[in-house]
LOSE-383005 format. One record per residue (C-alpha): residue in one letter; x, y, z. Coordinates in steps of 0.5 Angstrom, whole numbers, plus 500, padded with zeros to 3 digits. Example, Ala and Ser with C-alpha at 12.3 -4.5 7.8 and 13.67 -1.06 7.14 Angstrom:
+---------+-----+-----+-----+
: residuo :   u :   v :   w :
+---------+-----+-----+-----+
:       a : 525 : 491 : 516 :
:       s : 527 : 498 : 514 :
+---------+-----+-----+-----+
REM end
This chain:
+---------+-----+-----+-----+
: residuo :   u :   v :   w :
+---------+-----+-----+-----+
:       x : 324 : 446 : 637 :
:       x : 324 : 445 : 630 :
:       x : 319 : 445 : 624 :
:       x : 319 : 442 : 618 :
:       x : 313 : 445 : 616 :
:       x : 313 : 448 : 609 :
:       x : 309 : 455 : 608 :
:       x : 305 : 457 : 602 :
:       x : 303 : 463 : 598 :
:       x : 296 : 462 : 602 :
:       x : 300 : 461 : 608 :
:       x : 303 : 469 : 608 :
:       x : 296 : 471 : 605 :
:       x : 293 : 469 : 612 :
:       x : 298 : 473 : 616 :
:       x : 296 : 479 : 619 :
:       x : 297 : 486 : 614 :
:       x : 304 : 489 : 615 :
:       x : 307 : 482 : 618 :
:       x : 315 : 483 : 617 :
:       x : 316 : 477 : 615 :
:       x : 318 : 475 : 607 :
:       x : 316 : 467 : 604 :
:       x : 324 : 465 : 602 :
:       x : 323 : 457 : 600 :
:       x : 316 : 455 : 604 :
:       x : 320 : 459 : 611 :
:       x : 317 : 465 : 614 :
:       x : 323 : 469 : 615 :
:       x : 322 : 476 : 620 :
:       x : 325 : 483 : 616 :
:       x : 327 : 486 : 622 :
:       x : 325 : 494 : 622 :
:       x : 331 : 498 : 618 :
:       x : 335 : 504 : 620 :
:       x : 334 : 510 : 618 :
:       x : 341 : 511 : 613 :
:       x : 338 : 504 : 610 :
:       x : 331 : 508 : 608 :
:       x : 335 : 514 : 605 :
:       x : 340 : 509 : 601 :
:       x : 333 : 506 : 598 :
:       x : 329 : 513 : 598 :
:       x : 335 : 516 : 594 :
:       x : 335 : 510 : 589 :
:       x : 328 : 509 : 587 :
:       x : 327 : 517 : 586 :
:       x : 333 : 516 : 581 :
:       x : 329 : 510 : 578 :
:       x : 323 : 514 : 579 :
:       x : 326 : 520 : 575 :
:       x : 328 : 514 : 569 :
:       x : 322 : 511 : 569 :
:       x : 316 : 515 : 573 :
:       x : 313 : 513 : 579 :
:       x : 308 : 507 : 577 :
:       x : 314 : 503 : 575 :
:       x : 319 : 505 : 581 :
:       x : 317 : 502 : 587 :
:       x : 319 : 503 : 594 :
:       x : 320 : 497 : 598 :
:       x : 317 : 494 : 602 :
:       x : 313 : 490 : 596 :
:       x : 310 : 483 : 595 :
:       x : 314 : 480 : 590 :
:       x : 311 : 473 : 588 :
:       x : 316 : 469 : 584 :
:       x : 311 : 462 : 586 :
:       x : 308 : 458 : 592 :
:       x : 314 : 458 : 596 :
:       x : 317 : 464 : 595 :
:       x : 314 : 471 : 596 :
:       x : 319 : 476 : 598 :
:       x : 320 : 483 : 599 :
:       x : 325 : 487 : 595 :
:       x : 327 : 494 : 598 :
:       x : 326 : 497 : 591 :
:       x : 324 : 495 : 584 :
:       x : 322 : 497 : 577 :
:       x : 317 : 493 : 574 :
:       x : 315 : 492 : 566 :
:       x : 308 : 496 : 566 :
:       x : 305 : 501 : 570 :
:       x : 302 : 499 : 576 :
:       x : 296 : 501 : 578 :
:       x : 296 : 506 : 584 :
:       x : 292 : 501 : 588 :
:       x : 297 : 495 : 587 :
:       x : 299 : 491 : 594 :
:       x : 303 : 486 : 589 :
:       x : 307 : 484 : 583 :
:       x : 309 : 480 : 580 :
:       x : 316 : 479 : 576 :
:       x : 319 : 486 : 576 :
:       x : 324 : 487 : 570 :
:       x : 329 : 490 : 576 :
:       x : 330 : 489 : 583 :
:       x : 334 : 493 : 588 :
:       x : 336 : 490 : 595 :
:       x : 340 : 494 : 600 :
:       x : 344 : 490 : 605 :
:       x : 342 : 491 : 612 :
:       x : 345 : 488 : 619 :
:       x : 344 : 480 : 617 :
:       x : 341 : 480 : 611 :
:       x : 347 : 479 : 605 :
:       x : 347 : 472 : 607 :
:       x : 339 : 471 : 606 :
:       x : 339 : 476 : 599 :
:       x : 346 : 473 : 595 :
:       x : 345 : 466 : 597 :
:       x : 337 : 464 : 598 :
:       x : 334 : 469 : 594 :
:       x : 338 : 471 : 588 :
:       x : 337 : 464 : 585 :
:       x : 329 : 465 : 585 :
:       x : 330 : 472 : 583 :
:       x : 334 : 470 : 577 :
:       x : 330 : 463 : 575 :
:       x : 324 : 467 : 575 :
:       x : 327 : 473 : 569 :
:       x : 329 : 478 : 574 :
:       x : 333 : 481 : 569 :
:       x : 338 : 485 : 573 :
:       x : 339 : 484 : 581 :
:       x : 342 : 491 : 585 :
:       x : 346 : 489 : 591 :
:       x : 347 : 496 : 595 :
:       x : 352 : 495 : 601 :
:       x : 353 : 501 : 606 :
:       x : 357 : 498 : 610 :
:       x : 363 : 496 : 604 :
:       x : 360 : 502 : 600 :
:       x : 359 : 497 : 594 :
:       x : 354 : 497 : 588 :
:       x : 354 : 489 : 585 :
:       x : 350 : 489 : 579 :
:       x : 348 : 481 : 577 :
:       x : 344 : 478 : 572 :
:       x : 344 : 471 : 569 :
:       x : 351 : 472 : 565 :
:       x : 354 : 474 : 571 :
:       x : 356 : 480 : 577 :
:       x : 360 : 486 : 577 :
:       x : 361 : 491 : 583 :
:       x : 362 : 498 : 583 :
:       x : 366 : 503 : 588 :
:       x : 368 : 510 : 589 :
:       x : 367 : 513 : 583 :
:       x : 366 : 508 : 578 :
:       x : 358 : 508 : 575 :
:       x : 354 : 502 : 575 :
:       x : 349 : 502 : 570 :
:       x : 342 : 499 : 568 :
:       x : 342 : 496 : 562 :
:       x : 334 : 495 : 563 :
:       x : 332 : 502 : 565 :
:       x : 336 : 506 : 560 :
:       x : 340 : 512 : 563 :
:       x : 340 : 508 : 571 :
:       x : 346 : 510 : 574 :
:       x : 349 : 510 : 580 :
:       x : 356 : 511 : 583 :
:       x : 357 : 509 : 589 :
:       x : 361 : 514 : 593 :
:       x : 355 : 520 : 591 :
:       x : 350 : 515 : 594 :
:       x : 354 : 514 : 601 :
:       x : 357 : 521 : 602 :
+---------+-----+-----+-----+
REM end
């Protein structure tokens, strides 16, 4: 069977805590559970963002970030512009997003939510990809990819590096 229903941000706040779903174009879309290899990507890249910018700007994913009514996604890191409150459950448009692909989810980060992240003013989007061992950096005047020992770097989060084949050794 199919719906038609839309999904609103009060739709996803009715959810029980801790439902593994994210709001992508008033759809409910299931975040299957990560491997254990896409956890230590993701913790090494917010350690690094951390040592940049400190723990109340560096987050670890799963977080809600609320873009508008239809769109609440839940990135897999992110930096946000001011210090978060320790308490924080949400935020709102970080500064910079890290999504790490996972088994089915390339086509969902690159094609449906990179727009919204863009036209919202998230200033740099990162896709790390374990499997082509790649680092793709993407803002609203373009992408470039990063591998083996090339450095990708944050133009928003000053002296943020990262060089592909030191994070997937």
């Amino acid at each position: 069977m199919v719906t038609t229903t839309k999904f609103t941000r009060a739709d996803y706040m009715a959810l029980p805590e801790e439902y593994p779903a994210q709001l992508v174009e008033g759809e409910l879309v299931r975040r299957p559970s990560l491997s254990v290899r896409h956890r230590q990507i993701t913790g090494t890249v917010v350690r690094r963002l951390a040592e940049r910018v400190g723990d109340d700007r560096a987050v670890l994913g799963p977080m809600d970030v609320f873009l508008d009514d239809e769109n609440v996604f839940q990135a897999d890191a992110l930096v946000t512009p001011e210090p978060l409150p320790r308490s924080a459950t949400e935020v709102g448009i970080p500064s910079l997003v890290v999504e790490v692909f996972a088994a089915g989810n390339r086509w969902l980060n690159r094609r449906r939510k990179l727009p919204h992240y863009l036209e919202a003013g998230v200033a740099e989007v990162w896709f790390v990809d374990p499997e082509a061992e790649t680092v793709e950096i993407v803002t609203i005047r373009g992408d470039e990819r990063f591998r083996g020992n090339d450095r990708a770097a944050s133009e928003i989060v000053p002296e943020f590096r990262l060089t592909p084949a030191d994070l997937f050794a």
